[in-house]
N, C-alpha and C positions, 0 to 999 in steps of 0.2 A: 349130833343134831338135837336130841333130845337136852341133851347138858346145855346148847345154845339157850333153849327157850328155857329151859332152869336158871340157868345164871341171871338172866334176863329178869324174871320174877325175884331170884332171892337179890340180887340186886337193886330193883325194882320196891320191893319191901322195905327193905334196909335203907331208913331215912340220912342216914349218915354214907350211903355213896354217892360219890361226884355224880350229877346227871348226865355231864357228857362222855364219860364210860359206861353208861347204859344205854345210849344213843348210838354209841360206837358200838355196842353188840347189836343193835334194831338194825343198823349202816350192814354189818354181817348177814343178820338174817334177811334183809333184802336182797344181797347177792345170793345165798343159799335158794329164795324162795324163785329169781329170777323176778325180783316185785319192783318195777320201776316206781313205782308210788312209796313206797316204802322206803327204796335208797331218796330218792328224791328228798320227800319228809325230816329223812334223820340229818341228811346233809346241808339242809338249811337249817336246820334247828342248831346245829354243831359249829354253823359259819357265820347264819345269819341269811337276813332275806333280803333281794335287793331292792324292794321300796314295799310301801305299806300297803300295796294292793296285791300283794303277793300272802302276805301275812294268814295264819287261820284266824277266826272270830276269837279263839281265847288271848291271841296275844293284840286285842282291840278294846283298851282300856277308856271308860267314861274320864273326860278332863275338860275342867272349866279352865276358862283364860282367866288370866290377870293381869296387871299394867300398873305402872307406876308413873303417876301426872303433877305438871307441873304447872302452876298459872300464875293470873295474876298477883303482886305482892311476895311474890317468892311462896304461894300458898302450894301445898303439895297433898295427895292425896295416893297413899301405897297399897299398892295391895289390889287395886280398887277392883273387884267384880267386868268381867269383859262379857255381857251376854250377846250370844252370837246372833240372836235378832240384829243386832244392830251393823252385821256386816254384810257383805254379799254376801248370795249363795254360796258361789262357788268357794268361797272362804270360812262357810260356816261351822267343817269340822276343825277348824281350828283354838274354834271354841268349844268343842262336844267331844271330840274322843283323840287317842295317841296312838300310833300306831309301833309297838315293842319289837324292832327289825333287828336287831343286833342278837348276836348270837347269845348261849345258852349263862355259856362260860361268861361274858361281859355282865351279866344281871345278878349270877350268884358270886361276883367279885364284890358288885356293889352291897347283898347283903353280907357279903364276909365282912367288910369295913364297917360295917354296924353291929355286927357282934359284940356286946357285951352294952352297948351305948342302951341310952335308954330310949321306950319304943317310941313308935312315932314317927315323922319328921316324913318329907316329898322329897319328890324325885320332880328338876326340872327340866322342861323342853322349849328352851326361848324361841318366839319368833326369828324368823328372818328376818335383819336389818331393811331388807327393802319392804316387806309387809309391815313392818312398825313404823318405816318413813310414809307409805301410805296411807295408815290408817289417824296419824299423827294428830290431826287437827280435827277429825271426823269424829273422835268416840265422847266424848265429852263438852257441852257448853260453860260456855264465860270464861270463853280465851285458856282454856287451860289444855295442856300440850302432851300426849303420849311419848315419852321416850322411852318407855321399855315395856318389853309385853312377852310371857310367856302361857305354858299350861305346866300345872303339875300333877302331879297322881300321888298317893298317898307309898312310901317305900314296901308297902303289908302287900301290895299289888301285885307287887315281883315275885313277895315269895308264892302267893298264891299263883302264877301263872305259871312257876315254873313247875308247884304241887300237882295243877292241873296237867304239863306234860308226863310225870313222872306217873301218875295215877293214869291214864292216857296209854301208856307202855306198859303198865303190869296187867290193864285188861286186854290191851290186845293178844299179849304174851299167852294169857293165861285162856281165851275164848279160841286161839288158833292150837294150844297142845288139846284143849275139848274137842274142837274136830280130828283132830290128826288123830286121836286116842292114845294108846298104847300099843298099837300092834305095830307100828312105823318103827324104823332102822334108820331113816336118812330121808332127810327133808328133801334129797334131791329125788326120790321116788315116787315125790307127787304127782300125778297125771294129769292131765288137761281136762276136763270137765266139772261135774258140781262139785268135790271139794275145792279143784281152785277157786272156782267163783265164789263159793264161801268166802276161803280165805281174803280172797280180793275184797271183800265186802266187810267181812272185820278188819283189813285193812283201811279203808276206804273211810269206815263208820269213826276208828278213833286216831286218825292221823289228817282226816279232811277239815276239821271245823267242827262243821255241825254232822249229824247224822242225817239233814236235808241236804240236797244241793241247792244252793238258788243261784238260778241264772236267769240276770234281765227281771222278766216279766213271767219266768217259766218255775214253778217249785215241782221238782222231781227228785224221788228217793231212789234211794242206794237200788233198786230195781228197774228204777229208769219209768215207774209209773208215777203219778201227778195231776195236777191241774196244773193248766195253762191257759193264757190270753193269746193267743196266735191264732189269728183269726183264718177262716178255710179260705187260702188260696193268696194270702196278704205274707208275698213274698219277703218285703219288706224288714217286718217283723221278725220272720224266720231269720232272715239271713244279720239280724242286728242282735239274736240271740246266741246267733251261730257264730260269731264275733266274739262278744264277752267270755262263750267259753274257749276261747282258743284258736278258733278255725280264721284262716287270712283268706285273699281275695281270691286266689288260685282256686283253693277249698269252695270257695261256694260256687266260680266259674264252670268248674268242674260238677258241681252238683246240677247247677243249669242244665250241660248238657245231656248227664243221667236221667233227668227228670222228662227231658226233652224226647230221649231215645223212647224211653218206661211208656211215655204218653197221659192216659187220665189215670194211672194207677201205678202206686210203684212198684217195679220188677226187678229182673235179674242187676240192669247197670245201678239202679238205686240201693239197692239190697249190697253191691261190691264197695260203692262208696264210702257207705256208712261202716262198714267190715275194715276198710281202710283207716278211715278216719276216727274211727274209733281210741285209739290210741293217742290222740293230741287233747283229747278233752280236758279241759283245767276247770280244777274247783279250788280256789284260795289261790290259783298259782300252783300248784300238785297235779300231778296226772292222774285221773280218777284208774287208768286200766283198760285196757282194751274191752274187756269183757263187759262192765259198766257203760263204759263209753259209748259204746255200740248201743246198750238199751236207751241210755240216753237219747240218742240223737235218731234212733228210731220212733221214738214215742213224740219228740218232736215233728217229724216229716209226717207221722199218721195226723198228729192235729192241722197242720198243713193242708192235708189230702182231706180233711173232716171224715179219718176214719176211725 
């Protein structure tokens, strides 16, 4: 157990080991710690994620669009600047950021093959054919015609995003053998109170994103305290926050009727719910943990209640 989190570290250290063999020990110590946030994490990092809103904020890279037009006279213009003002909203990250879904192993293939090349050079993500057929005639005047359009990132991106998981895995490693100390035998001897929640919290802290959660319109930290806009009594709100992180319609039907039992204050069924549901809370796509989860979505229901 101890030799896990060492390997982990001297691993971790060692800029020359494969990152997805240190993922594949993080993959271990998740089942050792019984840390569903933790398997989870390693496992999409190792596989990949299955779309960009799943993704943490490090692997959410700044990208401007480009396009390639063609107009009158055969005049051509490459390359040419795509500013996202000029598209719809809902099309606007297209123009502003990437979202890096593919697994660990795909990104340090790509800088394998630039090994040794000289530095420099992007990484492309072309539009979709039907978003270039639509925006075709739209982005430029005097007859001149979009037929190709993508974003790029510069290739130093990669490495740096994957620096940031590897740096990501040697703190965590190295803040959970701090708590655990030295007197430990076996990670499976951990017991159910404040050290787990620790751990769950240095988990939480460098496998979630950010070290906030933000959900909606709600910013709450790894203790579940915050400011929020959820106005007293504007269920609404509540329940569109209760959404984004995870919760379906059952989930908050169900709260309904808690809230209903409880009356003006909430009690014993509101207090079971949230003990329940605690465990589905998502931040990036990750399971924050039951034990977070819970604070979460209590500090929620108090601004609800304007307690």
């Amino acid at each position: 157990m101890s030799a896990l989190l060492d390997d982990i570290i001297n691993l971790a250290i060692d800029g020359s080991q494969p990152l997805p063999d240190i993922l594949r020990k993080c993959l271990l110590l998740g089942h050792e710690l019984k840390n569903e946030q933790l398997k989870d994490w390693a496992n999409q990092e190792l596989n990949g994620y299955k779309s960009g809103k799943d993704v943490p904020e490090y692997r959410i890279i700044p990208a401007l669009a480009r396009g390639n037009f063609i107009g009158p006279l055969h005049a051509q213009y490459n390359r040419h600047l795509i500013p996202s003002v000029v598209l719809k909203e809902k099309h606007r990250e297209f123009a502003e950021r990437v979202y890096l879904v593919q697994s660990v192993s795909a990104y340090a293939d790509v800088l394998k093959e630039r090994d040794g090349k000289s530095s420099g050079g992007f990484l492309i993500f072309n539009w979709d054919p039907n978003m270039v057929g639509y925006y075709q005639e739209k982005l430029m005047q005097g007859g001149f015609i979009c037929h190709a359009a993508w974003q790029e990132i510069p290739v130093s991106a990669l490495a740096e995003m994957l620096d940031t998981i590897r740096n990501r895995t040697l703190n965590m490693a190295l803040q959970i053998k701090d708590e655990l100390g030295s007197s430990y035998t076996s990670l499976r001897k951990i017991e159910s109170g404040e050290t787990e929640s620790k751990i769950q919290s240095i988990i939480f802290q460098n496998t979630g994103g950010n070290t906030t959660v933000a959900f909606g319109q709600a910013n709450v930290d790894a203790s579940g305290q915050g400011q929020t806009v959820i106005a007293v009594g504007d269920r609404e709100a509540l329940n569109a926050v209760l959404r984004q992180a995870g919760l379906d319609n059952q989930d908050l039907n169900s709260l309904t009727k808690a809230i209903q039992i409880d009356g003006e204050k909430p009690g014993n069924k509101v207090g079971e719910w949230v003990k329940d549901k605690g465990a589905k809370v998502l931040s990036g796509g990750i399971k924050v943990g039951t034990k977070i989860g819970s604070e979460i979505l209590t500090a929620w229901i108090k601004q609800h209640y304007g307690l």
